[in-house]
C-alpha positions in Angstrom: 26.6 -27.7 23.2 24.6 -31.2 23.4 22.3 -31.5 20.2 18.5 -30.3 20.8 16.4 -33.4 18.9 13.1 -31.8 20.2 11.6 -28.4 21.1 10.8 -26.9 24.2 6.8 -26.6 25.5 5.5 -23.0 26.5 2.9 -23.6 28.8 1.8 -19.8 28.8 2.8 -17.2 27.1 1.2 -13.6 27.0 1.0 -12.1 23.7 0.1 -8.5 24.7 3.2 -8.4 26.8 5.5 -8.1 23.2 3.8 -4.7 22.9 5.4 -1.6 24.1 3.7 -0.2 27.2 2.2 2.8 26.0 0.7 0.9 23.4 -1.2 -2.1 25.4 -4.6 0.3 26.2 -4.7 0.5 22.4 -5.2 -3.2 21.6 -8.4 -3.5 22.5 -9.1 -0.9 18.8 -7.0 -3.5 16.8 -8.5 -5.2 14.3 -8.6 -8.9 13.9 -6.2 -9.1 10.5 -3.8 -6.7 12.5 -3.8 -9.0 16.0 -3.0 -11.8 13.4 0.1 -9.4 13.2 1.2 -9.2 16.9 0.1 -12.7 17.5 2.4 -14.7 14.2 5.5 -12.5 15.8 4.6 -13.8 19.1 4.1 -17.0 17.8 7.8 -16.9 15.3 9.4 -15.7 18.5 8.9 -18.6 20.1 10.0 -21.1 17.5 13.1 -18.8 17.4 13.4 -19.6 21.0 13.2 -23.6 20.1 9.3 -23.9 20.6 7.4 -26.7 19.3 4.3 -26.8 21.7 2.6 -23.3 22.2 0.1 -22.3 24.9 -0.9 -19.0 23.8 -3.3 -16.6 25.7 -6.0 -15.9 23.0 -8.2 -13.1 24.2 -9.0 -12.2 21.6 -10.2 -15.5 20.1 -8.8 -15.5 17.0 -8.0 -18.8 14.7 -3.8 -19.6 14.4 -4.5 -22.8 13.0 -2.9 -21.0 9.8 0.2 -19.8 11.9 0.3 -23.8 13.8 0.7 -25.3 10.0 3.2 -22.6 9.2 5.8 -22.2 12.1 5.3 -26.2 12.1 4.3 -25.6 15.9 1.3 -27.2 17.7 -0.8 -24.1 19.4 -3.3 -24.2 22.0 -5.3 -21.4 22.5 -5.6 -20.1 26.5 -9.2 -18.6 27.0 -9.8 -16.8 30.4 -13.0 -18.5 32.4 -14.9 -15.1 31.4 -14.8 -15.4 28.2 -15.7 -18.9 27.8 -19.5 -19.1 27.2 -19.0 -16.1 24.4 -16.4 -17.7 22.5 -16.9 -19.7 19.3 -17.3 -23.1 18.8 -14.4 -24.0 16.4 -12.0 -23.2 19.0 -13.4 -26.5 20.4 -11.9 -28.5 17.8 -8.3 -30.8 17.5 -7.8 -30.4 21.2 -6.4 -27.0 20.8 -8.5 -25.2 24.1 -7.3 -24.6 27.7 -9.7 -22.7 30.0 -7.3 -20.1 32.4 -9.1 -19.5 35.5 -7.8 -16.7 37.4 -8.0 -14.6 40.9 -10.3 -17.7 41.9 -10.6 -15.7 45.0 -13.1 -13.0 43.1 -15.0 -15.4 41.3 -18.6 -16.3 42.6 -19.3 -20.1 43.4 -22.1 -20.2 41.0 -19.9 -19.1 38.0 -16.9 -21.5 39.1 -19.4 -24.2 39.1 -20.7 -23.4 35.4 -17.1 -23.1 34.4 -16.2 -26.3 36.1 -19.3 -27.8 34.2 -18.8 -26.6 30.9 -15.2 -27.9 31.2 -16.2 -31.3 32.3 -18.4 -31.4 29.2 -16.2 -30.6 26.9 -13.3 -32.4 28.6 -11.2 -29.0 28.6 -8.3 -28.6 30.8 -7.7 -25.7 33.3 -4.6 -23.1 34.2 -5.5 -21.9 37.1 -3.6 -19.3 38.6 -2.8 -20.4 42.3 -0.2 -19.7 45.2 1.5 -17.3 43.0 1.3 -15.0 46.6 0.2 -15.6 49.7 -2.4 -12.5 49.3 -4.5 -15.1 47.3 -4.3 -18.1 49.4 -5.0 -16.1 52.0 -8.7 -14.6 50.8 -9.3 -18.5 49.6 -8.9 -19.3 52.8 -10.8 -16.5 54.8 -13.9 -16.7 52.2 -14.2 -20.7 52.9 -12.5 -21.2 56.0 -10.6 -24.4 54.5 -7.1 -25.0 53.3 -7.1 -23.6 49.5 -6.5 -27.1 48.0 -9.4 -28.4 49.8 -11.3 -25.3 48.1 -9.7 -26.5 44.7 -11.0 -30.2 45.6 -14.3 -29.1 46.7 -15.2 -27.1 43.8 -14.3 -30.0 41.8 -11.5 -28.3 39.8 -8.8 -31.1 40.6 -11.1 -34.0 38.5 -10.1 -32.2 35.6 -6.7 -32.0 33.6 -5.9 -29.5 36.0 -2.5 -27.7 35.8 -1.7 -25.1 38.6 0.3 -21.8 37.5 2.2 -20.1 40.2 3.1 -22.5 43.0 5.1 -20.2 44.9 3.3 -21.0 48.0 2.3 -24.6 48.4 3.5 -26.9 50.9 4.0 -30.3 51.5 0.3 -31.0 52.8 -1.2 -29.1 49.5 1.2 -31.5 47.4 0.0 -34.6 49.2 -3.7 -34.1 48.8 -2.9 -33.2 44.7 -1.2 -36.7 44.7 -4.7 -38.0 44.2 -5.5 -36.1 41.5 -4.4 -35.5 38.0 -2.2 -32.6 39.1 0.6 -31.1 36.7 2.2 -27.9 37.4 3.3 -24.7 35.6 6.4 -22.3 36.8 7.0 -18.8 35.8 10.0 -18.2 37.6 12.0 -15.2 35.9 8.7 -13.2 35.4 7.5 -13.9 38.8 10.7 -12.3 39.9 10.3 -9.4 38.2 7.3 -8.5 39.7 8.1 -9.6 43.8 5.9 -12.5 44.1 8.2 -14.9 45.0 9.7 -18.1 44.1 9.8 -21.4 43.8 11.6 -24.3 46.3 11.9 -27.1 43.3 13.4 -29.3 45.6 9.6 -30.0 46.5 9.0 -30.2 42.9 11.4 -32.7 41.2 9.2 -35.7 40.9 6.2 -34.4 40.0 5.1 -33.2 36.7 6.2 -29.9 35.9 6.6 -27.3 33.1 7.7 -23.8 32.4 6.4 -20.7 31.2 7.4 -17.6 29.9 4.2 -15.6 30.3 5.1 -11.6 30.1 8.9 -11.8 29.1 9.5 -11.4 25.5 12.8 -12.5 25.7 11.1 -16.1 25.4 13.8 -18.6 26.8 13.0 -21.3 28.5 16.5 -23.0 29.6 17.4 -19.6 31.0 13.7 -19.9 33.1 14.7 -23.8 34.4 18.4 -22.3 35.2 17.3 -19.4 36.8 14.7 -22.0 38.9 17.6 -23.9 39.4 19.7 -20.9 40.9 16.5 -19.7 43.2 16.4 -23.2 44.6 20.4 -23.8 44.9 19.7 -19.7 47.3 16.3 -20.6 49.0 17.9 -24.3 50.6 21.6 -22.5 51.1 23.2 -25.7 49.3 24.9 -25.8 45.3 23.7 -28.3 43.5 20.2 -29.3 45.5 19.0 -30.9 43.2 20.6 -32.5 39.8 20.9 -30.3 37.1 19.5 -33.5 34.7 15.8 -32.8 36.7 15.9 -29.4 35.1 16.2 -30.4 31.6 12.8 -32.2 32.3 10.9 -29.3 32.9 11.6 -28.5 29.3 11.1 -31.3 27.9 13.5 -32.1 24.9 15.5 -35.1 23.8 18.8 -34.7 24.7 20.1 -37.6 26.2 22.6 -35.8 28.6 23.6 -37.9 32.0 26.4 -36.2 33.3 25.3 -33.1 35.6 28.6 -30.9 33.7 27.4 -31.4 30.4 22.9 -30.8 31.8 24.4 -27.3 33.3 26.0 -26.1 30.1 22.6 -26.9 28.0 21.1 -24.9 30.4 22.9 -22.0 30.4 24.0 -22.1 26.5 21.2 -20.0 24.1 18.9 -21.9 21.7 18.5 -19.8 18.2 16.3 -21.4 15.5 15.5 -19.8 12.3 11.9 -19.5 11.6 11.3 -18.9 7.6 10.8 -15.6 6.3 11.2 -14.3 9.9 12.5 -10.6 9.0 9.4 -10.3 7.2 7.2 -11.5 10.1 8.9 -8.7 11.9 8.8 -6.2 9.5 5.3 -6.4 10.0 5.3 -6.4 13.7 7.5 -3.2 13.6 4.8 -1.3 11.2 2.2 -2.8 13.3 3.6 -0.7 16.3 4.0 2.1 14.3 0.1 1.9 13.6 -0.6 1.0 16.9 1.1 4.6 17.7 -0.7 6.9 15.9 -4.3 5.5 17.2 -6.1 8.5 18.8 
């Protein structure tokens, strides 16, 4: 297996996920020093998995500066629109904040125009969930009667850092019009799957700027995400090898310096393991946090 000289990026990644169903209602009676707990396991996992640049869904707006320094990993904390004008203000700081605006099609205008603000003020980027399924593109287009990038443009959401999570749905006319903008996108293929909502043609994809995600799997692995893009796209066009298996590696990103398509497909498919210091302590913790967790009334 080729050398990996840099880690992977995690452009989302859903902390509550790596708790046991039963046990996700009961987060909300956590305290802070215990969703440290969760959230250092979360974030070990992930450097296990070859990590090195973390976007981590903070709802609960909790400082992992201590936990970025540690792991030797750079976090950025992912705060849903909602919670944005309640958070505090040292989440502002180092560049470390990424405002997640989700089911767009419920928000009102007035609120998507503060958030808009407030993100053009602070110069904060936006995840916003979009084309994931066509049930959402669908009510973006019936509420406003447009095309739902023309929404995105109108609202003024593509003159920020905007990346777009989801994608399963966009076509070549929504890519065109994002050409003008500063337009980077996010895929979520394996968890996507999992729950029906479709998938993603990369063939439309390969020269634009694109990333992966692992959101709700715990099994945090991003080279089997890009190969199991890579597969989905090989089915969806009926034709092996669509596109090179070297584009791939660039949704990662990492340094490996592999030209020949052979040697790109066995990265893709071979496991990374890193060893993350003290890590059987990190989860000793996790696993008595779950017990915890379990006998909460």
């Amino acid at each position: 297996m080729m050398e990996m000289k840099s880690g992977f990026k995690n452009c989302f990644c859903s902390p509550l996920s790596f708790l046991p169903l039963p046990l996700i209602d009961k987060a909300q009676m956590l305290r802070n020093q215990q969703l440290e707990v969760l959230y250092e396991y979360v974030i070990a996992k992930n450097c296990q998995a070859g990590i090195k640049e973390l976007w981590i869904l903070n709802d609960y707006m909790l400082d992992l500066s201590k936990f970025a320094s540690k792991y030797d990993i750079k976090i950025k904390s992912i705060i849903k629109a909602e919670k944005l004008f309640s958070m505090p203000s040292g989440l502002l700081v180092d560049e470390g904040l990424i405002v997640f605006i989700d089911k767009l099609e419920e928000m009102s205008d007035n609120f998507l125009c503060e958030v808009v603000n407030f993100s053009a003020k602070f110069d904060l980027p936006l995840v916003i969930n979009f084309g994931q399924n066509l049930q959402m593109l669908g009510q973006l287009e019936n509420r406003y009667h447009k095309s739902p990038e023309r929404v995105l443009e109108d609202f003024g959401l593509l003159d920020r850092r905007c990346y777009l999570l989801g994608c399963n749905y966009l076509d070549k006319d929504a890519l065109s019009l994002f050409e003008g903008y500063d337009v980077e996108y996010i895929f979520s293929p394996i968890s996507d799957a999992e729950k029906g909502a479709g998938f993603v043609n990369f063939k439309l994809y390969e020269n634009y700027r694109c990333h992966l995600a692992s959101m709700d799997e715990t099994d945090v692995d991003l080279k089997k995400q890009a190969n199991f893009l890579r597969l989905c796209t090989n089915n969806l066009l009926s034709q092996e090898n669509v596109v090179a298996a070297q584009k791939y590696l660039s949704l990662l990103p990492c340094e490996t310096g592999i030209e020949n398509s052979q040697k790109a497909l066995e990265f893709l498919r071979a496991k990374t393991h890193c060893c993350p210091k003290n890590f059987e302590k990190t989860e000793q913790n996790y696993q008595k946090l779950l017990a915890d967790i379990s006998e909460i009334n």
